[in-house]
Each structure stands twice: as structure tokens, then as C-alpha cells.
C-alpha positions as CSV (number, residue, x, y, z in Angstrom):
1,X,-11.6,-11.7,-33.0
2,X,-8.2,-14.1,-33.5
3,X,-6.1,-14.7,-30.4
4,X,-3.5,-12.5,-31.8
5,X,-5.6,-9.4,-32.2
6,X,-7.0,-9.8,-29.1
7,X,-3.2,-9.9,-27.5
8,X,-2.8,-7.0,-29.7
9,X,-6.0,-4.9,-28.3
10,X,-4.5,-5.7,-24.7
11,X,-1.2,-4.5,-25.5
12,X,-2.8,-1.0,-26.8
13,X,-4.9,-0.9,-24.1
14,X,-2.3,-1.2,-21.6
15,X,0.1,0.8,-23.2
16,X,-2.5,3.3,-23.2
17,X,-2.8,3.2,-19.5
18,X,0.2,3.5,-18.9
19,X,0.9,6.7,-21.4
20,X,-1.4,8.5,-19.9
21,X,-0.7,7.6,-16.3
22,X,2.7,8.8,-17.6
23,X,1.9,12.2,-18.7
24,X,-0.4,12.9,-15.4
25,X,2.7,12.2,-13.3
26,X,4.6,14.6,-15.3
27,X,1.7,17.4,-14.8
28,X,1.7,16.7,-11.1
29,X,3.0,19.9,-9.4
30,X,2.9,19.5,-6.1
31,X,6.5,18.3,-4.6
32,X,4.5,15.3,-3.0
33,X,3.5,14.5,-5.6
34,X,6.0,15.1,-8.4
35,X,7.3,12.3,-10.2
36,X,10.8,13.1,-12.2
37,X,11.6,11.8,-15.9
38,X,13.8,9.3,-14.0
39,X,11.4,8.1,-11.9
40,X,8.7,7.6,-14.7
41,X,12.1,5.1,-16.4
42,X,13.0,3.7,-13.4
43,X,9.3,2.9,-11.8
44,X,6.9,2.6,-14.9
45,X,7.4,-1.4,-14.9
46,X,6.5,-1.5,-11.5
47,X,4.0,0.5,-11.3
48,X,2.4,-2.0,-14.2
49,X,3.0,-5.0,-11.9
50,X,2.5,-4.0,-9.3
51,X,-0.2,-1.3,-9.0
52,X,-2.2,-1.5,-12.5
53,X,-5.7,-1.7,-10.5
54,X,-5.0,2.0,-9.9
55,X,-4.5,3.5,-13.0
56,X,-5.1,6.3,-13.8
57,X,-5.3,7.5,-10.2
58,X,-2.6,8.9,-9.5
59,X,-2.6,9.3,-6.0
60,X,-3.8,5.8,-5.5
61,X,-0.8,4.9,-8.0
62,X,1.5,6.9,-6.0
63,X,0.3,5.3,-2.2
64,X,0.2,1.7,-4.0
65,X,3.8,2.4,-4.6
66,X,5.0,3.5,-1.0
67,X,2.8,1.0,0.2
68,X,4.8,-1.9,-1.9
69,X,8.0,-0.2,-1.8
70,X,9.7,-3.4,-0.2
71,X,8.5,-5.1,-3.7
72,X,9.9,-2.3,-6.3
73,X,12.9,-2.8,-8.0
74,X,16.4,-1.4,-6.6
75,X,16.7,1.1,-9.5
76,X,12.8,2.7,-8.5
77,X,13.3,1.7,-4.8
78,X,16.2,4.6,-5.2
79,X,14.3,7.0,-7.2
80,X,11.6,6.8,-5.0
81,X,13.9,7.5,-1.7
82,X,15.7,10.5,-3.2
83,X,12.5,12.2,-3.8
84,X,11.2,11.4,-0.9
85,X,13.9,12.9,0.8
86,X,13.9,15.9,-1.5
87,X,10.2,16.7,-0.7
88,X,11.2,16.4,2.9
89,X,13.8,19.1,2.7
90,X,11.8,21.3,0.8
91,X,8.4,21.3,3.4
92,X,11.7,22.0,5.9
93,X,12.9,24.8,4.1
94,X,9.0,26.3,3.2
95,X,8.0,25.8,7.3
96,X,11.5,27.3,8.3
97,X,11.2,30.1,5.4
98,X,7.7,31.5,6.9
């Protein structure tokens, strides 16, 4: 195999990854959980750099994240905190509701 299609098969492979780590954030339900469209944009890069070892687990993606918030990039590091405080206002409003 040449350099260049071994580059190539890494590439694939890693795009891949990433597509399918992708579409099992976007089936995640759970408000915790959830990732927005936006997020997926804004976080995808980082999630490659930073938190790769961990895909496709998306739970270990997701706690790689928080864990290396500090290291995300502004636009994700944003994302990230309005969700956060949008899951936090929902559990409020569930425990308050029952």
C-alpha cells in the first residue's frame, strides 16, 4: 500500500468514526445526554482532538468532553454551557412538576 492510500484509508476511517459518533449523538434522547445540530458543528473538531480514544462511546465521549472543557474551543465551550444549563432547568421543572 503507497503512503498516499494509506493517508487516504486513515482519513475514511476517521471520518467514519466520526459519522457515526455523529449520528449516535443525534439519536441520544435523554436531555443529559442530547447533543443539538449546533453542538455536533461547534464540538465535532474537538471531540476528534481531543477525545478520539472514545469513540464511539458516547457517554465516554460526552464525560471526556466535560472533563476537558477548559481545553474545547470558545464556540463548543458555549454550546456545551447552554445545554448544560438547559438540562438543568428542565430536571428543575420535571422534580417541581411531580
Amino acid at each position: 500500500m503507497t503512503r498516499y492510500q494509506t493517508i487516504a484509508s486513515l482519513f475514511k476511517t476517521t471520518a467514519s468514526l466520526l459519522a457515526f459518533a455523529t449520528a449516535a449523538i443525534a439519536l441520544q434522547t435523554t436531555p443529559g445526554l442530547a447533543f443539538s445540530s449546533e453542538a455536533q458543528q461547534m464540538c465535532s473538531g474537538d471531540a476528534m482532538r481531543l477525545c478520539s480514544s472514545e469513540i464511539p462511546d458516547i457517554p465516554r465521549i460526552r464525560a471526556c468532553m466535560v472533563q476537558k472543557k477548559a481545553q474545547v474551543s470558545p464556540g463548543c465551550r458555549a454550546v456545551m454551557d447552554r445545554e448544560a444549563a438547559a438540562a438543568t432547568t428542565s430536571r428543575k421543572r420535571e422534580a417541581t412538576a411531580q
